[in-house]
RODO-2510 file (C-alpha; in nm, 4 decimals, decimal comma):
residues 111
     n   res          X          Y          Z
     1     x    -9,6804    13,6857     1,9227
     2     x    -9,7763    14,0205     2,0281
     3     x   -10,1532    14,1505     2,1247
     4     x   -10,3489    14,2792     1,8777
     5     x   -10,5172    14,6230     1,9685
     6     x   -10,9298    14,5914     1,9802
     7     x   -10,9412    14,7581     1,6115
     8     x   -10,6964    14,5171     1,5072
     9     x   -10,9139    14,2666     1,6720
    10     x   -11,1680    14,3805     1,4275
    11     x   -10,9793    14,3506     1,1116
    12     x   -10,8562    14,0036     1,1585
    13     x   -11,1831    13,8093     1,1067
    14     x   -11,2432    14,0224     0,8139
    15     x   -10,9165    13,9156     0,6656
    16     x   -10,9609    13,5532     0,7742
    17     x   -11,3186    13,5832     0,6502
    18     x   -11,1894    13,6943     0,2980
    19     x   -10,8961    13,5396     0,2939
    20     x   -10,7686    13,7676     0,0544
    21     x   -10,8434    14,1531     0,0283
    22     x   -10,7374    14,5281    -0,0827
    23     x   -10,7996    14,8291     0,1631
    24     x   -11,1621    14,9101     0,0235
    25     x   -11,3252    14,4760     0,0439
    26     x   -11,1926    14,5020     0,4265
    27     x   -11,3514    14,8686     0,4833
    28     x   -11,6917    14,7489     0,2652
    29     x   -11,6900    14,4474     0,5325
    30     x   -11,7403    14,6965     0,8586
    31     x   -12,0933    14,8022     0,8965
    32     x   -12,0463    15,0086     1,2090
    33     x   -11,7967    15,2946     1,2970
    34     x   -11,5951    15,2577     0,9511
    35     x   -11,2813    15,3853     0,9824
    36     x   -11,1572    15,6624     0,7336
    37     x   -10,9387    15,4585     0,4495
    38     x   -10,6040    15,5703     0,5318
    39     x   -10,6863    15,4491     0,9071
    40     x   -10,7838    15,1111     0,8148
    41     x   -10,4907    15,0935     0,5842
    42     x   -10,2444    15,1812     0,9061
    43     x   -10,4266    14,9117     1,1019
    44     x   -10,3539    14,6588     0,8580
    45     x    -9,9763    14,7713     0,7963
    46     x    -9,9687    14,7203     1,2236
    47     x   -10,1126    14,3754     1,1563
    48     x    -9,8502    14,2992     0,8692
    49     x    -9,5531    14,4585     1,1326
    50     x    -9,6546    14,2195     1,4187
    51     x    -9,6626    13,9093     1,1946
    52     x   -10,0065    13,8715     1,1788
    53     x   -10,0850    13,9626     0,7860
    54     x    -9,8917    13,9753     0,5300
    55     x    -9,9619    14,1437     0,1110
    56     x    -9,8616    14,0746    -0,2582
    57     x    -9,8171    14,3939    -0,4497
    58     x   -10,0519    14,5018    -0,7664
    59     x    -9,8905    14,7749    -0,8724
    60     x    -9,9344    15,0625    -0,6069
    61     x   -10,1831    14,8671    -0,4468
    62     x   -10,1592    14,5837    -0,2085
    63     x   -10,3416    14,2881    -0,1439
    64     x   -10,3574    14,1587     0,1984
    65     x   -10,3731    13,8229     0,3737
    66     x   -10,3509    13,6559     0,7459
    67     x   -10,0610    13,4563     0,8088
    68     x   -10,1770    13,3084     1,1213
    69     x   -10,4894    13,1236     1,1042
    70     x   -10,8113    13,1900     1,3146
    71     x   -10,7324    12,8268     1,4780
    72     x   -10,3808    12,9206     1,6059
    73     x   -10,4662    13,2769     1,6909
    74     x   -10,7557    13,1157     1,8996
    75     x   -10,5166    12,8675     2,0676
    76     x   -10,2884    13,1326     2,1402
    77     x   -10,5027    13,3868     2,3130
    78     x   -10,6906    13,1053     2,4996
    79     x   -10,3637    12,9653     2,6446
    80     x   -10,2540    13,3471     2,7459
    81     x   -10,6360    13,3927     2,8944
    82     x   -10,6250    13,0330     3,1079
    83     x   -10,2033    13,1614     3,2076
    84     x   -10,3256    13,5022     3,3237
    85     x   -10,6267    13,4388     3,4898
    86     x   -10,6804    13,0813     3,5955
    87     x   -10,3580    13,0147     3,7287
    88     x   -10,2688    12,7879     3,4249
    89     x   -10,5550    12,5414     3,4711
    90     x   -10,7966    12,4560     3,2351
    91     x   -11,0194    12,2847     3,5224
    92     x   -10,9958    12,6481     3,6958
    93     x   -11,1510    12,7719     3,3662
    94     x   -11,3669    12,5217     3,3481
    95     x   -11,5272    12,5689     3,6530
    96     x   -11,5316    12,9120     3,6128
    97     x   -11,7513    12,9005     3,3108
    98     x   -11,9620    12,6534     3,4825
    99     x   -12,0080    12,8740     3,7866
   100     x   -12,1327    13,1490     3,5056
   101     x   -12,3567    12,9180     3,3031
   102     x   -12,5476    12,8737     3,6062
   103     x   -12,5844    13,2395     3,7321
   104     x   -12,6720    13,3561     3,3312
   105     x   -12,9888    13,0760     3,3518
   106     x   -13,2929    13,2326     3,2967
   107     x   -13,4741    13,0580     3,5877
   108     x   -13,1525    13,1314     3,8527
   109     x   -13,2968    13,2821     4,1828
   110     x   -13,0604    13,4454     4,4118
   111     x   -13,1061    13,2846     4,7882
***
């Protein structure tokens, strides 16, 4: 599975959000920074090259959908995250997150 660029990053909760969608119902979806139509189009014919969205043809138009689901995607990049970072250990991670939790407390006073 390859990485996904951060505007593809974007796109792919739209598409698992709709499930189903043309250019324009993933480009209505983006409040901020909306890309140009023809951009957004390119991003999602990346998505469909890399295996991560896929389209039924109407005509001229196409319809797009994900073909990997939120939960594997998840899995996925998690795994890579805990392999690159935290030596492969999920009680590295763990504890790393637990470290954080306690230094992002509201009430945490530095000695």
């Amino acid at each position: 599975m390859q990485k996904l660029t951060n505007k593809e990053e974007e796109i792919m909760p739209i598409l698992w959000k709709l499930k189903k969608a043309f250019v324009k119902e993933v480009q209505a979806e983006i409040i901020e920074d909306k890309p140009h139509y023809n951009t957004l189009s390119t991003i999602i014919r990346n998505l469909e090259e890399k295996g991560f969205a896929a389209h039924n043809a109407f005509g001229n138009t196409y319809q797009y959908y994900p073909v990997i689901s939120l939960e594997a995607y998840r899995k996925k990049y998690i795994k890579t995250a805990i392999d690159n970072y935290f030596n492969s250990s999920y009680k590295n991670m763990v504890s790393f997150f637990a470290k954080e939790e306690k230094y992002l407390q509201p009430n945490y006073v530095k000695s």
